[in-house]
C-alpha positions in Angstrom: 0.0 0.0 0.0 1.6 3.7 -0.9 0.0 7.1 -0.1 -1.2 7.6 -3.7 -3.4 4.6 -3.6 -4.4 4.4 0.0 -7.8 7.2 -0.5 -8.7 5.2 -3.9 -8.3 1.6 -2.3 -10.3 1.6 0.8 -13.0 5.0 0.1 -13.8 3.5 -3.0 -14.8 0.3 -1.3 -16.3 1.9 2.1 -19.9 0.6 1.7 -18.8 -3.2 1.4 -16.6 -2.8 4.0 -19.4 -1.8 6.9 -22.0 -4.2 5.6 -19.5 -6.7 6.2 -18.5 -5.8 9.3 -20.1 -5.4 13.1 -21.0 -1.7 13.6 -19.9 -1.8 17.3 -17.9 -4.4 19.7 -20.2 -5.7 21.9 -20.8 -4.3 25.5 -19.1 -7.0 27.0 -15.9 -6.6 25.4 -16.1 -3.1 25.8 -16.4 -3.3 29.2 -13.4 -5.7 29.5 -11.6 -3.5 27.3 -12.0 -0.8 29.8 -11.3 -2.7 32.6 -7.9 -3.8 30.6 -7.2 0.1 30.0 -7.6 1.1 33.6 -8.4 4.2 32.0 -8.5 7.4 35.1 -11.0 9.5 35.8 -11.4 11.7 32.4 -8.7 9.9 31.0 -8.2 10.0 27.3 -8.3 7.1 24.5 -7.1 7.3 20.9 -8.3 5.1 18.5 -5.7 5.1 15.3 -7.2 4.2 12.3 -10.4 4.3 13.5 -12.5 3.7 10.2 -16.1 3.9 11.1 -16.1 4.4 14.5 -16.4 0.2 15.4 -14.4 0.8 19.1 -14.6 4.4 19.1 -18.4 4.2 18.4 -18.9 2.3 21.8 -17.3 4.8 23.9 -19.6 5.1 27.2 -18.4 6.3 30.9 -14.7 5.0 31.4 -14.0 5.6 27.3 -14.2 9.3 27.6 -12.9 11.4 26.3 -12.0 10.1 22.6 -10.1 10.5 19.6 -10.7 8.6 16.8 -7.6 8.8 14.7 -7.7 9.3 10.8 -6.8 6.9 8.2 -3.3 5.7 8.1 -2.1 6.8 5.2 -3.7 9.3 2.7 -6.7 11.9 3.7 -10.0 9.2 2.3 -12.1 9.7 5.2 -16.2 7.9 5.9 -18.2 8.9 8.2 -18.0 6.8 11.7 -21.2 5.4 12.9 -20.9 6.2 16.4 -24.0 8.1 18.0 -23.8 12.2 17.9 -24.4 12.2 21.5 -20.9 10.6 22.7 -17.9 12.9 22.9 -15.7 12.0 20.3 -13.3 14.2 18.8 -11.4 13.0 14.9 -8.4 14.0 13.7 -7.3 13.0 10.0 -3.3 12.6 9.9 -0.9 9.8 9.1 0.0 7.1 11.7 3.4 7.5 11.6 3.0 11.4 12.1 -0.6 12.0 15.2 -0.6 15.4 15.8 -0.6 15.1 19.8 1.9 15.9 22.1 4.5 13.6 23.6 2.3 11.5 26.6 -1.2 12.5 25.7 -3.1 9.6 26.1 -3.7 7.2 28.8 -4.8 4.5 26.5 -4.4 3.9 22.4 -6.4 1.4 20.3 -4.9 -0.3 17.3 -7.4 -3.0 15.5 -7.0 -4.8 13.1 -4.2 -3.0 11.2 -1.3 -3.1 11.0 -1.5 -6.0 8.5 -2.4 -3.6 6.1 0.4 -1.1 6.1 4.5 -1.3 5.6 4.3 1.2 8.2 3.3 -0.5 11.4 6.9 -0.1 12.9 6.4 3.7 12.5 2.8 3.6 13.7 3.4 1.6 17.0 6.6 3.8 17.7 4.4 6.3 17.1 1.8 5.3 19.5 4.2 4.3 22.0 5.1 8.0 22.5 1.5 9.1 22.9 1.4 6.9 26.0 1.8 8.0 29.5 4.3 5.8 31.5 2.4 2.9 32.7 -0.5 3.8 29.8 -1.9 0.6 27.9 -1.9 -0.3 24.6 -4.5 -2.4 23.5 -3.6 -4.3 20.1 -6.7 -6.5 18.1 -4.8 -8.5 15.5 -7.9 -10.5 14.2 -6.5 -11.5 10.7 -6.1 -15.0 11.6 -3.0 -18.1 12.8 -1.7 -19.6 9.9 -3.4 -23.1 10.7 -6.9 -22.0 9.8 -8.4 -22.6 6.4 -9.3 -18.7 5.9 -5.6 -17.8 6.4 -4.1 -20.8 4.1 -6.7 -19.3 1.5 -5.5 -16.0 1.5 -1.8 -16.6 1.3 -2.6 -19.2 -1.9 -4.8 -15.9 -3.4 -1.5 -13.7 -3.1 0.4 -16.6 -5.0 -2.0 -16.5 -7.5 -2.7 -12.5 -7.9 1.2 -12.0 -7.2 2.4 -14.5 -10.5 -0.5 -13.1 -12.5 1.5 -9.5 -12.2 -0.1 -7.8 -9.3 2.5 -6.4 -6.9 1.0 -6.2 -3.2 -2.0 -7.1 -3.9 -3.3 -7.3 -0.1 -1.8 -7.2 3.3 1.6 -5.6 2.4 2.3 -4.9 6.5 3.2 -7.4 9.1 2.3 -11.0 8.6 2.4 -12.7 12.0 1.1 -11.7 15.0 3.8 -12.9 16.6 5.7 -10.3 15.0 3.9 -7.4 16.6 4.5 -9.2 20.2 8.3 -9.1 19.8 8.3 -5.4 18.4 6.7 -4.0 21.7 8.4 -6.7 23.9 12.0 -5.3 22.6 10.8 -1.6 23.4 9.9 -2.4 27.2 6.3 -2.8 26.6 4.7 -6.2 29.1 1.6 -8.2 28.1 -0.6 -7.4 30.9 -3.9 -8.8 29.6 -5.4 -10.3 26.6 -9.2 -10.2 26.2 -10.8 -13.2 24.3 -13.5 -12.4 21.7 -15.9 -14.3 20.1 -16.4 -14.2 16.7 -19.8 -13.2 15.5 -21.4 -16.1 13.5 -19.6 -19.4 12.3 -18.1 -18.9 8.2 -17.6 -21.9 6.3 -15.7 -22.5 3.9 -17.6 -22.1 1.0 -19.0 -19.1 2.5 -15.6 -17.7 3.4 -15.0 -18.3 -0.9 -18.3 -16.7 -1.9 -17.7 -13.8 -0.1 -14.2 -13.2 -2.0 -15.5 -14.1 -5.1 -18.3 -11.2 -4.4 -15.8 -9.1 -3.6 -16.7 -8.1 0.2 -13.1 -8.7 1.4 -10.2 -6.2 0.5 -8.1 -9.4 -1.1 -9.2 -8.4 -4.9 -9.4 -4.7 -4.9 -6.3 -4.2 -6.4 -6.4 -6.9 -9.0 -8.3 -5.5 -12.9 -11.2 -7.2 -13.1 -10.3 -10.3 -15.6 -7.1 -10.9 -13.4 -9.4 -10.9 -10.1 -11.7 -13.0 -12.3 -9.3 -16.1 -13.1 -7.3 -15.8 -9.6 -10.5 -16.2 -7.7 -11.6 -18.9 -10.4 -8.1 -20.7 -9.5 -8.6 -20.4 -5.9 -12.3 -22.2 -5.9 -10.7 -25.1 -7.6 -7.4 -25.6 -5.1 -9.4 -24.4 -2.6 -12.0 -27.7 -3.2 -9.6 -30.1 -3.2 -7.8 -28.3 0.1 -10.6 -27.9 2.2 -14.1 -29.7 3.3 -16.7 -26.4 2.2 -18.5 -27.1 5.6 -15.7 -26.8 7.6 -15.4 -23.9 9.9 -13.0 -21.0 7.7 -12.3 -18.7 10.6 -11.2 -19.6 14.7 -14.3 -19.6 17.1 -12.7 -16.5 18.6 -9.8 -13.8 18.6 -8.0 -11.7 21.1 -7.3 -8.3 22.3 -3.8 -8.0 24.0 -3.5 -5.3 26.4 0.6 -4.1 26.6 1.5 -1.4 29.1 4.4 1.1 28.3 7.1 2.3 30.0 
């Protein structure tokens, strides 16, 4: 992903992201969440790359106040669907650059990511010094281990969409999870907590297929249309002869990991 394309990729495709996404994290995790943050009396959460408002969106007594930060790269902006009567303030900058002082916040959200950008060094460097000493970092990775099905699919899509001529066509940022642990764990940061998260509604298989052939996930959106076409055509066969359709795609849950900085 580069600056240039970043408004065109995702603003272009803004409607088919929400409808295939939750609006909100539940009340539940929210509450854990905050619990996790140990957020102070009127202390202050940022939410970078905020999108349309999903954590932000839920921010009750114990959230506020709130900043929702702007895309990550570029200036493509949709409108959050968090209710007009919760105090949340937006600001539209780059990750690697939030216009905030050093030690503003007392807790930063990150979710689901910093898969998508070659920047998520920069960006959790970055966060890191928004942080009070002792704030928390909470981190949603939520793009998968690479034992399930939904994962193996993917990487076989690149393959396919990468030898047919498309260069980074999904996904160019950090591909483990594991990854992201070790960056913060080398810059003094200690896994305090980790929230476990259900994951609304069992995909199969086949399902998990249908929806990238329809186009709902971000996989394709680089890829012309007759390259998308034959790659995704490719990827139903392997993918038949990989996997049982009825099988479960996607883990019964994910995680929230809570660090706390120095």
């Amino acid at each position: 992903m580069n600056e240039a394309r970043a408004p065109d990729f995702f603003s272009a495709n803004a409607a088919r992201y929400d409808r295939s996404r939750p609006a909100l994290i539940s009340d539940s995790t929210r509450d854990a969440m905050v619990r996790a943050a140990r957020l102070p009396a009127g202390g202050r959460l940022l939410d970078v790359a905020a999108g349309t408002g999903r954590v932000g969106g839920s921010a009750r007594r114990g959230w506020l106040p709130c900043h929702c930060g702007g895309p990550v790269e570029g200036h493509a902006r949709r409108p959050a669907r968090q209710e007009a009567t919760r105090r949340i303030d937006a600001a539209v900058a780059s990750g690697v650059s939030l216009p905030f002082r050093d030690r503003t916040f007392d807790a930063v959200v990150i979710a689901r990511l910093l898969y998508l950008t070659p920047d998520w060094q920069r960006i959790l460097v970055e966060a890191l010094r928004l942080l009070t000493a002792g704030g928390r970092l909470l981190h949603e990775w939520a793009n998968g281990t690479p034992s399930e099905p939904s994962c193996q699919i993917k990487e076989h899509l690149r393959t396919l969409l990468e030898e047919a001529g498309v260069a980074e066509p999904f996904h160019p940022g950090v591909r483990r999870e594991s990854d992201v642990d070790a960056f913060l764990s080398e810059r003094g940061c200690a896994l305090v907590d980790a929230i476990d998260v259900p994951i609304d509604g069992e995909m199969l298989v086949g399902d998990f297929l249908s929806r990238i052939e329809a186009g709902e996930f971000s996989y394709t959106w680089n890829a012309p249309a007759p390259v998308r076409d034959r790659c995704v055509a490719s990827l139903r066969s392997w993918a038949s002869e990989q996997f049982d359709m009825n099988a479960p795609a996607l883990a019964t849950s994910t995680s929230w990991k809570v660090f706390e900085a120095i």
